[in-house]
Each structure stands twice: as C-alpha cells, then as structure tokens.
N, C-alpha and C positions, 0 to 999 in steps of 0.2 A: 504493500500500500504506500504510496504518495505521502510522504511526509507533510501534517498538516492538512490534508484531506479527510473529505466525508465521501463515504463509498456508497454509492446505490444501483439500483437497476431498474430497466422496465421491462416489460412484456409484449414483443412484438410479434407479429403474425406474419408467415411469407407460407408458400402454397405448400409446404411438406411441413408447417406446423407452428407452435409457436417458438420461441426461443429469445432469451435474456439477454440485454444490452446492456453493460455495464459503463457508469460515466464515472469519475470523480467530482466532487464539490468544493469549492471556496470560497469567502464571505461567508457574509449570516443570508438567510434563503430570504428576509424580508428585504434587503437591498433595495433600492430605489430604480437602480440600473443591474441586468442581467448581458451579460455574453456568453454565448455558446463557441466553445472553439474544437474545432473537427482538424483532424491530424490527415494523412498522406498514406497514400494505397497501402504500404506493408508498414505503417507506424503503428502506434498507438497512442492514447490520450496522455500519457505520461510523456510527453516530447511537450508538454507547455508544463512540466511542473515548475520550470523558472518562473516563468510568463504570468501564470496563474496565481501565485501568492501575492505577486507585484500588483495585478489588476485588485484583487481583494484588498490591497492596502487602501488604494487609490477607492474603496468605495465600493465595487465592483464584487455581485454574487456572477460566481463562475464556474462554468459546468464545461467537464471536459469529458465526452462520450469517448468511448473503446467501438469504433464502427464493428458489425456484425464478421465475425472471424478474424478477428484481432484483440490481442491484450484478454483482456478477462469477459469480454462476451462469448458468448455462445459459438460456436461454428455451426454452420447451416446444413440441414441435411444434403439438400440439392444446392451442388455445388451452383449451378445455374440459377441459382435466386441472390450471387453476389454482383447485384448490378443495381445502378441508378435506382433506379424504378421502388426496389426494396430499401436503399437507404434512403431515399425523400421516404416511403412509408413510417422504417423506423424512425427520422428524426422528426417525425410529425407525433410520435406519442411521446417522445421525448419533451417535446414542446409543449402539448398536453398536460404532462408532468412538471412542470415548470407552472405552471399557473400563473402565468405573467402574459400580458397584452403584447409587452415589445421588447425586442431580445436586439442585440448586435453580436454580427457575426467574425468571427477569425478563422478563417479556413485556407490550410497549405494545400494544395495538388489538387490532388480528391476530394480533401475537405471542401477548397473554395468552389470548386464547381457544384458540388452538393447546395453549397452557400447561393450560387448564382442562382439554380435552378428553380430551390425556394424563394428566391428576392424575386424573379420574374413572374410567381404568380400572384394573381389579382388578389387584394386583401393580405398581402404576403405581411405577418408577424417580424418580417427585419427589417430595421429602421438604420442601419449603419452596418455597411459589408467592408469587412478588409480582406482581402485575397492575395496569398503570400504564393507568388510565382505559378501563380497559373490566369489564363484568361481562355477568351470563347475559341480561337483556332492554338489545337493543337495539331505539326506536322507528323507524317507519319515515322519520319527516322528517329525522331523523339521517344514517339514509343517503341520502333523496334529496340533502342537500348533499354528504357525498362523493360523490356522482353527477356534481355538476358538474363533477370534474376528475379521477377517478379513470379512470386510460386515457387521458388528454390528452395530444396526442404534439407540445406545442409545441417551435419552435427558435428559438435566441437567438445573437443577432451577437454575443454579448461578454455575460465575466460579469457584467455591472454588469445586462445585458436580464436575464439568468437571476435574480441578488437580486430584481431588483423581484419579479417573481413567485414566487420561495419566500416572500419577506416575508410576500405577500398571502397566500397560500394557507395557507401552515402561521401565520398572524399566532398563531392559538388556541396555541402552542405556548410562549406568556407574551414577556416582553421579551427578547429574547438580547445585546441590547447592537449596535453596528456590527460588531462582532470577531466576536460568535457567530454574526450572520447571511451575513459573509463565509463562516466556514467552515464552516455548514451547505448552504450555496451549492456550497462547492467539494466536497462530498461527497453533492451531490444530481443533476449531470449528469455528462456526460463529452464527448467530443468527438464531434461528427456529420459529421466526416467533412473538413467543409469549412469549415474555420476558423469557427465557431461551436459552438455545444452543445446537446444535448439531456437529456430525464430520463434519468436512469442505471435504469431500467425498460424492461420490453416493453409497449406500452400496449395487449396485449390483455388485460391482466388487471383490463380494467375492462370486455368483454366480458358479463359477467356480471350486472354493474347496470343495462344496456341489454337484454338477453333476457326478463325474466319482470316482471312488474308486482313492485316492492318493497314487502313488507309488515315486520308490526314479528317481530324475532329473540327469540325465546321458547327460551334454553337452561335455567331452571330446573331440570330431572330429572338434568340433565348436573353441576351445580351440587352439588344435594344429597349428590349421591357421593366428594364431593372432600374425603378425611378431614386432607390435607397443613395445616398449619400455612399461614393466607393473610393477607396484607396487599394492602389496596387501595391505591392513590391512586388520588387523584378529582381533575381539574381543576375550580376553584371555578365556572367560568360554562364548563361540558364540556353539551353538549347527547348525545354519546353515551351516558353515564355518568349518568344523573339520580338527584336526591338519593331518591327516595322506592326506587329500588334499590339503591343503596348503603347504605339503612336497612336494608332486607329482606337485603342479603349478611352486615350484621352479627348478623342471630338464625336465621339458617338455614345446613344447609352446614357449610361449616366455619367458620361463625362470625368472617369478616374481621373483623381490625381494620381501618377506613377513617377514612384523615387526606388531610385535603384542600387542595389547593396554589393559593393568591392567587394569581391577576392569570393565571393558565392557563387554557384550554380546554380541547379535545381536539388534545392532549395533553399533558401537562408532555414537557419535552423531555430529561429530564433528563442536563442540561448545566451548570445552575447549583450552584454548589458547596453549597447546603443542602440540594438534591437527592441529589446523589451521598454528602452526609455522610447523609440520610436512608435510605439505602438500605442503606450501609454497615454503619448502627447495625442495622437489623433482621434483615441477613444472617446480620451476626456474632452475634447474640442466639442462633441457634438453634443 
C-alpha cells in the first residue's frame, strides 16, 4: 500500500462478469476540489504516489485508480474486454463513487485518452483535463515500439534483474536518478510466487497489439468536442506525442496550452519535483 493512502474499490461489470477496480485515496473525501489521475497502458496508480500527496496538501481529494488488469485490480476474464469501451465503463462507476459533481482530470498515455474520451461527452463531469504526452493522432510506429513489450510476461530473480529492465524500457521517462529508478522498480512488479518477481500487470492486455495489423490512431472528432479547460505536456524527444500535433491541439479543440518537458520521452514521469510543482501550478489556477 501507498504510503499515506486510503485503499478502496469498486465493482464493475464487463460481458464475462463483474470484477474489482482498485484506486488509492488522498485528502479528506469532503475536499472542495477532486482529481482523478489515471496512469499509462502497463503502469499502475502508484506512479502519482509523489504527485498525489502534493495535490492533497494543496487542498486536493485525490483518487488514483489501478485500470482493470493492472496493480491491484482484478484481471478480466476475456482478455478482449481490455479496451476503451470497458475503461470509460469502469471509470464511470468510479465517478459514481466519488459523489462529487466535478472532478479534474491527470491522465499519462492511456490515462489521458480515457480523460479525453470522457471530456468529449455531453454533460461530461471534467471540468479541467491535463494530458501528460498523449493527444488525438497517435502514429502507427509509435505503437509498433510499444508493441515490443506491451504484454511481456518476463521474470526476475531479484530486484536489481527487474531495475535493469524498467530502466531500459521506461529509459523515455527522463533521468529518475538511482532512488527514482529503485522505486519505480518497487512499484512496477510484485512477487511471482517463487522468490522472484514479475510485472505487476496481466500480460494479456497486450493481446490487442498482436491481433489486427496497427495503423496510425486518428481521435481528432473526439478532440474537437472537448470544451474543458486543457493543458498538454509533451515529452521533448516523445515519438507518441509529435510536435506538429501538439501545434494543431493548440488552435483547435479546446485550444491546449502545450509546455514541453527536457530530457523526456514518452512519458514524463512525473516524479521530478518541477513536475509535480508544474502540475500543481495549473491545477490550482483553475
């Protein structure tokens, strides 16, 4: 558990049945202002435990969900109900659960498209989206490099086996220092049973990038609808996020502001404390 966290779950329903979403909590639940912040295809919610204690100082009740077959939720029967369609479901009883009118969103990769899709509909519950290196056109080489490990069900004798390979994989995530990579480390597996570790994921939820030939993600239309107040980040050398999209998110739409973060790829990680102070500054602005 998340140092300083309150642990809960919900109960959501996808066509092979129900299964439990697990989020963490910070602040007190009566907060004046709530954010929900959603993590990145093979993360989990514990990649804002910096983020999240900062936003609850500043005022801020903060819920940070484990998406379906990641971290401490559920894994899904049918592999094929890991898609959009079931995440807008679950994070609509998630909301639910919340009992609050109007949320602001922080969503990295997956998260913020999740973020996007709910701001675009009519009556949409977010009032202020921030979208950490992702926007509406993702190209298709972009994803074929997530391809290369998205679903990868390796195992590691000891944490020092599991660092090497988050270092490698998430490198695009800027510098974290020896301290930040330890303990992105310790919140990216869990134990596999027999004295070693694996990814703290179900690695069917890369099923999906293996079944149909990958072409480039065209959300524009979804885009245009999104009247909430947005800020982008962009990692400076992010091949998901390219700069001549991040030009077109600033004059269409809701017209993002985009500030773009040295020495990151896909994805800033935000961990590093000009991160978190950046975050904070634009939360609190609105």
């Amino acid at each position: 558990m998340t140092a300083g966290a309150r642990k809960g779950s919900v109960c959501c329903l996808s066509t092979a049945g129900f299964h439990r979403m697990s989020y963490a909590e910070w602040g007190p639940a009566d907060a004046a202002r709530t954010v929900v912040c959603v993590h990145g295809l093979t993360r989990n919610g514990a990649d804002f435990e910096i983020l999240a204690p900062a936003l609850a100082a500043d005022g801020w009740r903060v819920v940070c969900p484990d998406v379906a077959g990641r971290g401490g939720s559920d894994w899904l029967a049918d592999p094929a109900s890991y898609s959009y369609t079931q995440y807008l479901a679950d994070m609509t009883v998630l909301l639910a659960r919340l009992a609050v009118e109007r949320v602001a969103w922080v969503g990295t990769s997956m998260g913020g498209l999740i973020g996007m899709m709910l701001a675009a509909q009519p009556g949409s519950p977010i009032e202020r989206l921030l979208l950490n290196d992702i926007g509406p056109f993702i190209p298709k080489a972009a994803l074929a490099r997530l391809g290369t490990y998205v679903g990868a069900d390796p195992h590691f004798s000891d944490l020092a086996a599991a660092e090497r390979y988050v270092r490698e994989v998430h490198a695009p995530f800027g510098d974290l220092g020896d301290d930040g990579w330890r303990q992105l480390t310790e919140i990216s597996v869990v134990s596999d049973g027999g004295g070693g570790f694996r990814l703290h994921y179900d690695p069917r939820i890369g099923d999906a990038f293996r079944q149909e030939p990958l072409e480039n993600v065209d959300l524009w239309p979804i885009w245009d609808r999104i009247a909430a107040p947005t800020l982008t980040l962009r990692g400076a050398s992010s091949d998901l996020l390219l700069p001549e999209t991040a030009a077109q998110m600033n004059l269409r739409g809701p017209r993002s502001q985009v500030i773009e973060i040295a020495g990151c790829g896909h994805a800033p990680a935000l961990r590093a404390a000009d991160q978190v102070a950046l975050v904070r500054e634009w939360l609190s602005a609105g």
